[in-house]
N, CA, C and O atoms as a MOPAC input file, in Angstrom:
PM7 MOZYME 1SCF
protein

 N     22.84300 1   -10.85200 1   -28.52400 1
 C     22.94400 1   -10.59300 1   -27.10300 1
 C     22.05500 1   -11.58900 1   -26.37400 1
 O     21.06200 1   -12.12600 1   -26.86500 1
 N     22.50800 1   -11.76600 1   -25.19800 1
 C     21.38600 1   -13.11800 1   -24.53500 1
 C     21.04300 1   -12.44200 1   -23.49800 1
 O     21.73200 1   -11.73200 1   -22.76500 1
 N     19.26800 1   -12.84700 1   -23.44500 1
 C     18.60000 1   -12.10600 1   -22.87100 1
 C     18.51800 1   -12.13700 1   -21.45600 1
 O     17.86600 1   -11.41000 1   -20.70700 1
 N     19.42200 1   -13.27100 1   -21.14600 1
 C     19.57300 1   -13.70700 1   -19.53900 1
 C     20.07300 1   -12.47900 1   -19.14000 1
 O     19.37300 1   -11.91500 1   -18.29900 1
 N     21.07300 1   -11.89400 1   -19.49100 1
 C     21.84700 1   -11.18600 1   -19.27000 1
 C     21.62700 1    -9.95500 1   -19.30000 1
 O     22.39200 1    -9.27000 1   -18.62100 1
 N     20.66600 1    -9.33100 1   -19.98000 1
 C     19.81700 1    -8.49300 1   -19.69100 1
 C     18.91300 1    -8.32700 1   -18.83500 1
 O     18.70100 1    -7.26900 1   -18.24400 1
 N     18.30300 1    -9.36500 1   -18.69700 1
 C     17.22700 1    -9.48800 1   -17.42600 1
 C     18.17000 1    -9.55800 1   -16.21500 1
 O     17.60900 1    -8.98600 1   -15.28100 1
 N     19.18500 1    -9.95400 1   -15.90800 1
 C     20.04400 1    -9.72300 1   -14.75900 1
 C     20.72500 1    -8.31700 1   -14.44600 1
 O     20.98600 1    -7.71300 1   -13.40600 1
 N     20.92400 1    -8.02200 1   -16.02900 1
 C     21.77000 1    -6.42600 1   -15.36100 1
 C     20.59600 1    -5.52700 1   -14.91800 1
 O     20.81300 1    -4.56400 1   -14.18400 1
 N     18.43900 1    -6.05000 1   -15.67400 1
 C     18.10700 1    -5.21300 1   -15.08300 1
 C     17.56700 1    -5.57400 1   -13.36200 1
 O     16.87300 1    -4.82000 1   -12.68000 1
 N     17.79500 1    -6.14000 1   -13.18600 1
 C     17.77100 1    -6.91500 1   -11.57400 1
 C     18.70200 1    -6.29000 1   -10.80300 1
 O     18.33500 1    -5.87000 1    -9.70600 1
 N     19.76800 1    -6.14800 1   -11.13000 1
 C     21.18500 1    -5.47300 1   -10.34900 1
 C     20.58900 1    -3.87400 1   -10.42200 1
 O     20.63600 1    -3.10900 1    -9.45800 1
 N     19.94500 1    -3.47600 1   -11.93100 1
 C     19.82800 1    -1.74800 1   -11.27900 1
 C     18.64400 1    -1.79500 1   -10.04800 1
 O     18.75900 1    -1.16700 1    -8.99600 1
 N     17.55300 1    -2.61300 1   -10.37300 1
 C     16.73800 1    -2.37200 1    -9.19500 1
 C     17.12000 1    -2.56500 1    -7.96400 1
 O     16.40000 1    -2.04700 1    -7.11100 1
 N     18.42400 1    -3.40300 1    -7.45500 1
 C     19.03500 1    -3.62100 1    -6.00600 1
 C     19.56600 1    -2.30700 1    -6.04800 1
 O     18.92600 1    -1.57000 1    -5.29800 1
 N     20.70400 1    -1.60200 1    -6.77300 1
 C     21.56300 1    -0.71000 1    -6.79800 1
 C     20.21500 1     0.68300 1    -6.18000 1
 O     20.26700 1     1.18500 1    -5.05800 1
 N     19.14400 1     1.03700 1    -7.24100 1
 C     18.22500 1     2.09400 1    -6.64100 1
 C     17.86500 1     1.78300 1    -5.71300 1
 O     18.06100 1     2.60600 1    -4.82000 1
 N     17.09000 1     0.38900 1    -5.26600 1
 C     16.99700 1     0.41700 1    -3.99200 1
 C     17.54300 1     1.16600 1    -2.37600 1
 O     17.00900 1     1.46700 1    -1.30900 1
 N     18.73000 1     1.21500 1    -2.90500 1
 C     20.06000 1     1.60900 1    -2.19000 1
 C     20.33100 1     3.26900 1    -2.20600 1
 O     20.50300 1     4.05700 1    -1.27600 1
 N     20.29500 1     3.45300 1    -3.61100 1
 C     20.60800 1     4.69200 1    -3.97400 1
 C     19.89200 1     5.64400 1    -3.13400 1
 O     20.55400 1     6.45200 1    -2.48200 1
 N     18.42600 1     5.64800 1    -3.06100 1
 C     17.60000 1     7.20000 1    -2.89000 1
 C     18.20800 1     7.12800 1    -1.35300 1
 O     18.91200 1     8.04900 1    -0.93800 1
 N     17.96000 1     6.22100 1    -0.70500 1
 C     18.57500 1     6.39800 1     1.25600 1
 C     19.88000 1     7.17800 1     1.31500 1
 O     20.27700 1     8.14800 1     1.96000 1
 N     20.42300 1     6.32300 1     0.33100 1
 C     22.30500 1     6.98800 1     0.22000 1
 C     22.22000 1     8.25400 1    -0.36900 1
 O     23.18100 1     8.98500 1    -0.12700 1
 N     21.44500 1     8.65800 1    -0.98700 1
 C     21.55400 1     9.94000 1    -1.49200 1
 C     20.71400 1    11.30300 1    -0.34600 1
 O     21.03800 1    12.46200 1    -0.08800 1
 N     19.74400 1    10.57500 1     0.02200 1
 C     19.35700 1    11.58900 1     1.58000 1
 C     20.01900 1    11.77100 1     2.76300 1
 O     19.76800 1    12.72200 1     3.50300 1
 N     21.06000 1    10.72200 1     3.06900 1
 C     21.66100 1    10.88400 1     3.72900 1
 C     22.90300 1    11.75500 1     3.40000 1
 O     23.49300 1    12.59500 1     4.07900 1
 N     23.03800 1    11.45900 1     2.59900 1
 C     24.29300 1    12.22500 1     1.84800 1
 C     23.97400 1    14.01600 1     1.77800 1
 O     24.84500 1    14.88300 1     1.84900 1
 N     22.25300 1    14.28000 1     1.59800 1
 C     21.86700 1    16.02600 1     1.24800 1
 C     21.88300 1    15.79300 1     2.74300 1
 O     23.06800 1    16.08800 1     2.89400 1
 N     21.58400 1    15.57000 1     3.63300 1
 C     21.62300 1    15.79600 1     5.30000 1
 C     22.89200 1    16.35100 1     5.83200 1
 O     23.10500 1    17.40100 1     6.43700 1
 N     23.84400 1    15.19400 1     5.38400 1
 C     25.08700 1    15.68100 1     5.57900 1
 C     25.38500 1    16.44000 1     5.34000 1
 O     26.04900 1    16.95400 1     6.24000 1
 N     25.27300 1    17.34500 1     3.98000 1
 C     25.46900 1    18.72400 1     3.45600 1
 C     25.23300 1    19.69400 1     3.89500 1
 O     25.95800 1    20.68700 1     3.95200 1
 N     23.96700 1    19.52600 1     4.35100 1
 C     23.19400 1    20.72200 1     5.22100 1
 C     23.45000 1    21.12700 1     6.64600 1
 O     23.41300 1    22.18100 1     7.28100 1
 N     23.68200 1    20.06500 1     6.85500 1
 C     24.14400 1    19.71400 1     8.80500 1
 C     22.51700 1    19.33000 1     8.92400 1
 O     21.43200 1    19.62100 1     8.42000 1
 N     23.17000 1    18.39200 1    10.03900 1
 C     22.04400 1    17.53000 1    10.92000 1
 C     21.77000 1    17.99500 1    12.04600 1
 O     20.81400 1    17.44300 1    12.59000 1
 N     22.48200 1    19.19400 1    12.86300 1
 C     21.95100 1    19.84000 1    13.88100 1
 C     20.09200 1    19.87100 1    13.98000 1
 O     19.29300 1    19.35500 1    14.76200 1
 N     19.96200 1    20.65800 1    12.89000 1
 C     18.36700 1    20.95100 1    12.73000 1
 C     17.47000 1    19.66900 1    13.00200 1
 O     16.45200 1    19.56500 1    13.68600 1
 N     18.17200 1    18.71000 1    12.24400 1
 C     17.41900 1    17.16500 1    12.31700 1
 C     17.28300 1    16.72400 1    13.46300 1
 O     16.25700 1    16.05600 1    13.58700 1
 N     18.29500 1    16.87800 1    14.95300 1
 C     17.95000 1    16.41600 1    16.01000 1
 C     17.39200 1    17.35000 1    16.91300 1
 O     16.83900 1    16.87000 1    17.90200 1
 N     17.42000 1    18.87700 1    16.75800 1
 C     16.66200 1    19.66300 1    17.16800 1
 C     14.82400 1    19.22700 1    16.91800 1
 O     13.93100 1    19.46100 1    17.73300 1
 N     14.70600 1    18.72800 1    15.90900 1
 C     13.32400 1    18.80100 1    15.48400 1
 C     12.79600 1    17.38000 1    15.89300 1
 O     11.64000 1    17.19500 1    16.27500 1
 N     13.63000 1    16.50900 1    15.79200 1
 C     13.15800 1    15.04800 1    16.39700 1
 C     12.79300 1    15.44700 1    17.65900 1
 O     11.66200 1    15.07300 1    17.96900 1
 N     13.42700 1    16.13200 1    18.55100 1
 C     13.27900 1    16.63600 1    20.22200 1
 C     12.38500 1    16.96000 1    20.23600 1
 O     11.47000 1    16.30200 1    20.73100 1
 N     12.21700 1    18.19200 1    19.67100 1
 C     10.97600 1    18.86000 1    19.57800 1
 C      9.59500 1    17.95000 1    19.53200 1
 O      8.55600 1    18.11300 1    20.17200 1
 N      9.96700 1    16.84200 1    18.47000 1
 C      8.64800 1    16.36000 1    18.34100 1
 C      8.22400 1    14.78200 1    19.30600 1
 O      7.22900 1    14.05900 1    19.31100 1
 N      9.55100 1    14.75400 1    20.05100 1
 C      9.11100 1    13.70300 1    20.87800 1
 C      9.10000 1    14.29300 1    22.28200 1
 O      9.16500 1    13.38300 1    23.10900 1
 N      9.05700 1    15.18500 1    22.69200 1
 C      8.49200 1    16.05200 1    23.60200 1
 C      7.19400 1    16.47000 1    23.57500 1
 O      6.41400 1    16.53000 1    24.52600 1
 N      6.97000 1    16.81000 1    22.22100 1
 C      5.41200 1    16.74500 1    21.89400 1
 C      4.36900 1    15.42200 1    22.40000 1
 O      3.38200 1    15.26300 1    23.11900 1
 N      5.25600 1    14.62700 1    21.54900 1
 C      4.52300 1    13.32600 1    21.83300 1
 C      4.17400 1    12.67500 1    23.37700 1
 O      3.15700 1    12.05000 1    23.67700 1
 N      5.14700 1    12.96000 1    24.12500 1
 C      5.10000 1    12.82000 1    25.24400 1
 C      4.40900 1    13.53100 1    26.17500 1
 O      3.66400 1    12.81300 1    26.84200 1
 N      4.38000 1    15.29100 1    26.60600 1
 C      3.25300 1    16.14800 1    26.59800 1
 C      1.97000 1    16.31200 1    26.39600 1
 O      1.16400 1    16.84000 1    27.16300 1
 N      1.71400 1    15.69300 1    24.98900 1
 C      0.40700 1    16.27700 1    24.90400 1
 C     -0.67700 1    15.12700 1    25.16500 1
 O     -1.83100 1    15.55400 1    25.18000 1
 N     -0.53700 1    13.84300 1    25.36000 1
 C     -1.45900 1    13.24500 1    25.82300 1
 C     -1.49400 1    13.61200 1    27.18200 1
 O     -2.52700 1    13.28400 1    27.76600 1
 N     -0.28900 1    14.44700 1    28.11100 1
 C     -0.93400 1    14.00700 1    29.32000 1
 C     -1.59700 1    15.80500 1    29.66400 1
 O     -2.01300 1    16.13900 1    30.77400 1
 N     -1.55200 1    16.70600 1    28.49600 1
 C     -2.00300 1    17.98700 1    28.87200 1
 C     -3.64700 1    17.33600 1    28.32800 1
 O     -4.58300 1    17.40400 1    29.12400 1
 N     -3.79000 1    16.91400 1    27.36000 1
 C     -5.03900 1    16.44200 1    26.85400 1
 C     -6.23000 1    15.92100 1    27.60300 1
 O     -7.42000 1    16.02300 1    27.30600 1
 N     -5.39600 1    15.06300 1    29.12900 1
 C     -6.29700 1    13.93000 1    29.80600 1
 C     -6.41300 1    14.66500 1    30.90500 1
 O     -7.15600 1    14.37200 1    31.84100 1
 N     -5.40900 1    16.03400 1    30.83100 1
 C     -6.06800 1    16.82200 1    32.22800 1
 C     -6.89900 1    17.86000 1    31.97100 1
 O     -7.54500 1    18.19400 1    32.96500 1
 N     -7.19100 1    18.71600 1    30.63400 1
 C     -8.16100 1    19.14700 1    29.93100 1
 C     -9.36800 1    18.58900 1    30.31800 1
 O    -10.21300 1    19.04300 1    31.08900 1
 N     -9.34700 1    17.25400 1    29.51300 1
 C    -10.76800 1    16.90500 1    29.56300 1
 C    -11.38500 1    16.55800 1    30.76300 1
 O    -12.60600 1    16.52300 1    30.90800 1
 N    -10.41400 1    16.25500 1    31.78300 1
 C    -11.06800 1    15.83700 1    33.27200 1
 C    -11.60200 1    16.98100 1    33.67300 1
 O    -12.67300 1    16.97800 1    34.27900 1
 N    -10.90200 1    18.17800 1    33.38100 1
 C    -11.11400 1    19.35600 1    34.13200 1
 C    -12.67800 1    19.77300 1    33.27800 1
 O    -13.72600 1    20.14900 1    33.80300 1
 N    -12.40900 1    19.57000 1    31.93400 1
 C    -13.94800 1    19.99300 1    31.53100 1
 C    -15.30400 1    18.95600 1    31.91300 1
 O    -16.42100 1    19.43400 1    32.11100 1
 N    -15.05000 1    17.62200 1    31.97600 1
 C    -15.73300 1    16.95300 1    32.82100 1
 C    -16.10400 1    17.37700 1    33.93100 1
 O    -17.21900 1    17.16100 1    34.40700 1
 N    -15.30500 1    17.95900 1    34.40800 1
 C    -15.84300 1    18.18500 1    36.25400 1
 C    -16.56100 1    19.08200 1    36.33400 1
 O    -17.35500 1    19.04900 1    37.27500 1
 N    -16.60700 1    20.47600 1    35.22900 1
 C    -17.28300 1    21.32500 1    35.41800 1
 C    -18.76500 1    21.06000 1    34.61000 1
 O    -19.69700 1    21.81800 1    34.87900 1
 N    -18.89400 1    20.33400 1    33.94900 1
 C    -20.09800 1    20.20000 1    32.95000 1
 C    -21.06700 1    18.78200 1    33.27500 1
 O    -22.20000 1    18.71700 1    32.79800 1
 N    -20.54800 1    17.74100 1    34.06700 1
 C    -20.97100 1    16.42800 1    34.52100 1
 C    -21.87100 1    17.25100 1    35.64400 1
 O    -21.57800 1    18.06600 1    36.51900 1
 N    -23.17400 1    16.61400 1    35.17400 1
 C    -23.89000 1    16.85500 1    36.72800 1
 C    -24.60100 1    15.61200 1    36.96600 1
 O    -24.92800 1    14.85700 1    36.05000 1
 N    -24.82100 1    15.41300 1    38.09600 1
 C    -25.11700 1    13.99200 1    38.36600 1
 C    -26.05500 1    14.41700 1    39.94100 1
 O    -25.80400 1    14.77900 1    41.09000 1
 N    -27.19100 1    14.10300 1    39.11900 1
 C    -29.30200 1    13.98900 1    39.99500 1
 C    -29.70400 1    13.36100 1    39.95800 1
 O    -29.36400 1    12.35500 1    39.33500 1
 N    -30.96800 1    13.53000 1    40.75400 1
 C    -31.98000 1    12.95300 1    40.12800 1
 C    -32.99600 1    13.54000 1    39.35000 1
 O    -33.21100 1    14.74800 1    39.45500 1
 N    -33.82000 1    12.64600 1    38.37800 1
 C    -34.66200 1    13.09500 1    37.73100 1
 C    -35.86200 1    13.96200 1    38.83500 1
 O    -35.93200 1    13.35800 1    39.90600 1
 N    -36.62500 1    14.99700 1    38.79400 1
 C    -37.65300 1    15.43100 1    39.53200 1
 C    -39.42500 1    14.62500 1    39.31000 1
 O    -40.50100 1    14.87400 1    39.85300 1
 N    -39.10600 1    13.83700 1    38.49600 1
 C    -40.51300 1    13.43300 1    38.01900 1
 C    -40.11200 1    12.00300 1    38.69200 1
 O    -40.91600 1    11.62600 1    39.54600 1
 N    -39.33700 1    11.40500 1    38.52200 1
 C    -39.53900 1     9.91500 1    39.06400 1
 C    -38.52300 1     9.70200 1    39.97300 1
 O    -38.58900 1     8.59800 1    40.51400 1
 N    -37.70100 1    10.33100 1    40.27800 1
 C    -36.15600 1    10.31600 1    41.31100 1
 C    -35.25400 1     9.24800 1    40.58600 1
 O    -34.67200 1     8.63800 1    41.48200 1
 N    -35.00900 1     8.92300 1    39.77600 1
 C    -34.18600 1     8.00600 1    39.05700 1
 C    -32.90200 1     8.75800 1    39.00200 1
 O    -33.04300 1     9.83200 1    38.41700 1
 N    -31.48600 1     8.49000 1    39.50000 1
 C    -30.45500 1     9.17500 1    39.49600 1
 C    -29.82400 1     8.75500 1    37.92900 1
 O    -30.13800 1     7.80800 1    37.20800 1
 N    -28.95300 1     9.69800 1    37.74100 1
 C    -28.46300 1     9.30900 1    36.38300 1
 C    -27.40600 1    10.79500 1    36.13300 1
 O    -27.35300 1    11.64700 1    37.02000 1
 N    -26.86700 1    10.89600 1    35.24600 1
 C    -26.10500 1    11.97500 1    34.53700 1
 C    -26.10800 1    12.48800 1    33.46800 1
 O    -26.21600 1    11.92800 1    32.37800 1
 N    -25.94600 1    14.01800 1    33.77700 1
 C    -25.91300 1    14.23900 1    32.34800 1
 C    -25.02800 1    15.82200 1    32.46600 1
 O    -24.43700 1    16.26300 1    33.45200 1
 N    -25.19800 1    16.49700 1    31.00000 1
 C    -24.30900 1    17.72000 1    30.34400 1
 C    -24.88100 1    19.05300 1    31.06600 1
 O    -26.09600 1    19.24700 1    31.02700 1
 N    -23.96700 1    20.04200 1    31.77300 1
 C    -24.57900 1    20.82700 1    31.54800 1
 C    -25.20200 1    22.23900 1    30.88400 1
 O    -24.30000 1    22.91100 1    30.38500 1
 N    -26.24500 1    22.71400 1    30.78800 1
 C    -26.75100 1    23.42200 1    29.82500 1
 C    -27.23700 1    22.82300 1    28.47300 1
 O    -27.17600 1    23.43600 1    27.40700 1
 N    -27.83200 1    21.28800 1    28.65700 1
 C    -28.10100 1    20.71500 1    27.51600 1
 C    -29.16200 1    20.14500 1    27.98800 1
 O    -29.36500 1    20.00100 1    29.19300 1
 N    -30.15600 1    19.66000 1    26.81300 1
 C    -31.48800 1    18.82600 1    27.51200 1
 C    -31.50800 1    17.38800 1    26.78800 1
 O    -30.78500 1    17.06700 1    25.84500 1
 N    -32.59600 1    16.49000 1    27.49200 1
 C    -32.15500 1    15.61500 1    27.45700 1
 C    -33.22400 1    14.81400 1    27.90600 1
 O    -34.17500 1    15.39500 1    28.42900 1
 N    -33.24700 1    13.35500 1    27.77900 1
 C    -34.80500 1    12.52800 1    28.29600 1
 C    -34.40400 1    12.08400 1    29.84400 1
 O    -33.28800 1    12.58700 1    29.97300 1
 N    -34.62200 1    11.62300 1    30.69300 1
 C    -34.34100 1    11.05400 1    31.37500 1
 C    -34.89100 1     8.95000 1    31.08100 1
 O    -35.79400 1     8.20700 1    30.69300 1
 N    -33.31500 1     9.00200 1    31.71400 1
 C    -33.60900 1     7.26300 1    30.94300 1
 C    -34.67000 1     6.42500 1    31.63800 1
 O    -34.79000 1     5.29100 1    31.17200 1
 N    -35.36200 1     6.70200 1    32.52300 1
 C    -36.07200 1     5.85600 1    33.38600 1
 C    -37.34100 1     6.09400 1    32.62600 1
 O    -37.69300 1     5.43500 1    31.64800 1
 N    -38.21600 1     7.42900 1    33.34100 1
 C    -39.05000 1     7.67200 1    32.54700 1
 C    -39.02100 1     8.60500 1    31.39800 1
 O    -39.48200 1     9.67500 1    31.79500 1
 N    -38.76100 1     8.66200 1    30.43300 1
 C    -38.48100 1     9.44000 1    29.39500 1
 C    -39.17400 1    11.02700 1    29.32000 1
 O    -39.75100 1    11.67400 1    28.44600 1
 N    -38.88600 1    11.19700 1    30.35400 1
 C    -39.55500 1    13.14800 1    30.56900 1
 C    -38.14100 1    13.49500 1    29.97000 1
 O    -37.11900 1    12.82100 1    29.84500 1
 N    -38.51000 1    15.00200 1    29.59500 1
 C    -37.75700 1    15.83000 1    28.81100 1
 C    -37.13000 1    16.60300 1    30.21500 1
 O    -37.82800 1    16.91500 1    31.17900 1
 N    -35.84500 1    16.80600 1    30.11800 1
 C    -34.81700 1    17.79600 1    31.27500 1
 C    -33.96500 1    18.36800 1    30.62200 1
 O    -33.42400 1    18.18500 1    29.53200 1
 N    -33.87100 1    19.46700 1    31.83600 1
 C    -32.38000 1    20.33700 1    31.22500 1
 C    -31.78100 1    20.38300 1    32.44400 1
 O    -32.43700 1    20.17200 1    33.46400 1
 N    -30.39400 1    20.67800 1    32.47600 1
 C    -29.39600 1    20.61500 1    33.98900 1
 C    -28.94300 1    22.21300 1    34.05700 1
 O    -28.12600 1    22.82800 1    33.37200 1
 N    -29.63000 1    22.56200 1    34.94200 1
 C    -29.45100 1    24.08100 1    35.02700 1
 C    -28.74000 1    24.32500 1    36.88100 1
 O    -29.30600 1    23.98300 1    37.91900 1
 N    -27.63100 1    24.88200 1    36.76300 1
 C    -27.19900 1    25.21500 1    38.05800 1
 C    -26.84300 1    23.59100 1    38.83500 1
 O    -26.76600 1    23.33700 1    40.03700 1
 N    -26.72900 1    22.97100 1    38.03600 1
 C    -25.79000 1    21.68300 1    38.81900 1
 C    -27.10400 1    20.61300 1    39.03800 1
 O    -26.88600 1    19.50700 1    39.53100 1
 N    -28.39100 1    20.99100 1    38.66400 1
 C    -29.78900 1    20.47300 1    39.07300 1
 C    -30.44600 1    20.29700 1    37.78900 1
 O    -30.43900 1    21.12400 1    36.87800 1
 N    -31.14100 1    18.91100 1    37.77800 1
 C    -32.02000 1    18.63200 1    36.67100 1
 C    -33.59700 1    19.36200 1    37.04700 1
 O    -34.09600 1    19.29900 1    38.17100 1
 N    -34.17300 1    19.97900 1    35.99000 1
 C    -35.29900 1    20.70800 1    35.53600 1
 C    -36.36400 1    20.30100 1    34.78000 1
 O    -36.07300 1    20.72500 1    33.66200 1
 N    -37.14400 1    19.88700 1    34.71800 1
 C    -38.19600 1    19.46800 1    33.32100 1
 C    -38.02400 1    20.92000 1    32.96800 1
 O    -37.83400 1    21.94300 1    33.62600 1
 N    -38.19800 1    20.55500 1    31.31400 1
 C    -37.53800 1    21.12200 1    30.00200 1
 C    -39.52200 1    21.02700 1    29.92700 1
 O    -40.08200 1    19.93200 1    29.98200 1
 N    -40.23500 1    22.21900 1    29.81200 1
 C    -41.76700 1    22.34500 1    30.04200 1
 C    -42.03200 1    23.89800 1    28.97600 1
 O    -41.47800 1    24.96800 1    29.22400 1
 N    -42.91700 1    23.68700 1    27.89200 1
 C    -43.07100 1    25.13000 1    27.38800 1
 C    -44.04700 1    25.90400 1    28.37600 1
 O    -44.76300 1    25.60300 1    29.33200 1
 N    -43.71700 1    27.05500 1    27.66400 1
 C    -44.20500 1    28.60100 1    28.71700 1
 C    -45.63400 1    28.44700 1    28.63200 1
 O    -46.28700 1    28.24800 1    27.60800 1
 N    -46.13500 1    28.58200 1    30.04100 1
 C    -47.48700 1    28.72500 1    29.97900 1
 C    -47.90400 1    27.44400 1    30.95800 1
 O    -49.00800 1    27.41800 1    31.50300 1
 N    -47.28900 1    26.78100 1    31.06600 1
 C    -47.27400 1    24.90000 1    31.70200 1
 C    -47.03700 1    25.17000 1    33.46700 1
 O    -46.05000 1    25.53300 1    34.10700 1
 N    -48.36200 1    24.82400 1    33.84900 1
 C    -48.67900 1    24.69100 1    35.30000 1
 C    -48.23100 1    23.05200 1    35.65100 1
 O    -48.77700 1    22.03100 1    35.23300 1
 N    -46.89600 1    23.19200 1    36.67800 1
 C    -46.97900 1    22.06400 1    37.75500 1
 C    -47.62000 1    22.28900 1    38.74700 1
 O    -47.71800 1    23.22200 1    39.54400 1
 N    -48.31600 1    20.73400 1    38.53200 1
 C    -49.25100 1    20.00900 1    40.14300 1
 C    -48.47200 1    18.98500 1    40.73100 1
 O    -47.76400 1    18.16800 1    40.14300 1
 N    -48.63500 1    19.08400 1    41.74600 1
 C    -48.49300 1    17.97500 1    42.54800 1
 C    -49.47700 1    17.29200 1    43.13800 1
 O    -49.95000 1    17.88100 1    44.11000 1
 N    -50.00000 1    16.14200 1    42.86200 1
 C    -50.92600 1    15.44000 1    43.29200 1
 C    -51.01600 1    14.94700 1    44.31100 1
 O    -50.00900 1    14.25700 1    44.46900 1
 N    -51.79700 1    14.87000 1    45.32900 1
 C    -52.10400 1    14.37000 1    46.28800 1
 C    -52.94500 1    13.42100 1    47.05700 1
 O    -53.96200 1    14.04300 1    47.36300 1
 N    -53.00900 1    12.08800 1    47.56000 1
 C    -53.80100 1    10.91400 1    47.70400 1
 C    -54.62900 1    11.37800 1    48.67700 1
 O    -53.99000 1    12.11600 1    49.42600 1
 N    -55.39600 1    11.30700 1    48.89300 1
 C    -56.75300 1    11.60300 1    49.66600 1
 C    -57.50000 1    10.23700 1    49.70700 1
 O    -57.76500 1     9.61800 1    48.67600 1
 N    -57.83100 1     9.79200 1    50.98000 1
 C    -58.09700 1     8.59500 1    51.34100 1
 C    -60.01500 1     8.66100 1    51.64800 1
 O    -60.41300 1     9.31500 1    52.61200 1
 N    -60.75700 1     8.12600 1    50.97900 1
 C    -62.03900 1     8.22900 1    51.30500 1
 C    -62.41900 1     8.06500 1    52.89900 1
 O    -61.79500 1     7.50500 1    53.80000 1
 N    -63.35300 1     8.58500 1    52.90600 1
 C    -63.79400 1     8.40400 1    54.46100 1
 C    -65.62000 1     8.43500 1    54.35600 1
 O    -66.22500 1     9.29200 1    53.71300 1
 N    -66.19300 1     7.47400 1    55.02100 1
 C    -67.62200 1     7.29700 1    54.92700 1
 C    -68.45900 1     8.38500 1    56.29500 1
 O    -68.17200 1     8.51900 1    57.48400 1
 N    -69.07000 1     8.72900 1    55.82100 1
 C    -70.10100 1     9.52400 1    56.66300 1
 C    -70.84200 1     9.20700 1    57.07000 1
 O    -71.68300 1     9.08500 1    56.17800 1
 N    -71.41400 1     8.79000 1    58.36400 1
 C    -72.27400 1     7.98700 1    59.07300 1
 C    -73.35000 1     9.16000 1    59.50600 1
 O    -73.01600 1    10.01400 1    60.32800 1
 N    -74.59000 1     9.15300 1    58.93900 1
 C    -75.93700 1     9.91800 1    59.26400 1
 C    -76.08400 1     9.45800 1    60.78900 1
 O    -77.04200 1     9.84100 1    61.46100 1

């Protein structure tokens, strides 16, 4: 037997399977009916189409309620942030939390704020 000829018929089965498994799914489709098949393509390109734009109005909407945007109380540096979360402020790195739409120093219990005040010398003449 010559082996050309072997190596060619096995060349022809690999074109032929190539072919085969498509022709044969199409063929169980047909059997079944394809109704279902374009029902479900719909389905899922309706999806596709939908849900990015339910997704981008989600998150705006949770943005709007959780974005708060102050200033810091220690140095007035405006900036943004989460709310009900704490956090540094980027200017001067004090510790905050955004409570009620308003930034807070984030301070343990027991911690007295001052406010300092400049007092300008003045000389006393005897």
């Amino acid at each position: 037997m010559n082996q050309d000829s072997f190596r060619n018929f096995q060349q022809g089965l690999s074109e032929v399977s190539r072919w085969l498994f498509p022709l044969a799914v199409i063929w169980l489709l047909g059997a079944i009916g394809l109704g279902w098949l374009v029902k479900v393509s719909l389905i899922m390109l309706g999806l596709l189409l939908v849900t990015p734009i339910v997704l981008v109005l989600g998150v705006s909407w949770w943005l709007r309620r959780n974005l708060v945007q102050d200033q810091c109380p220690v140095c007035g540096y405006e900036f943004v942030g989460l709310e009900r979360s704490e956090f540094r402020c980027p200017s001067c790195s004090e510790v905050l939390q955004a409570e009620n739409r308003h930034f807070v120093r984030s301070s343990p219990p027991g911690t007295i704020d001052v406010n300092a005040v400049e007092v300008t010398a003045q000389a006393i003449e005897d």
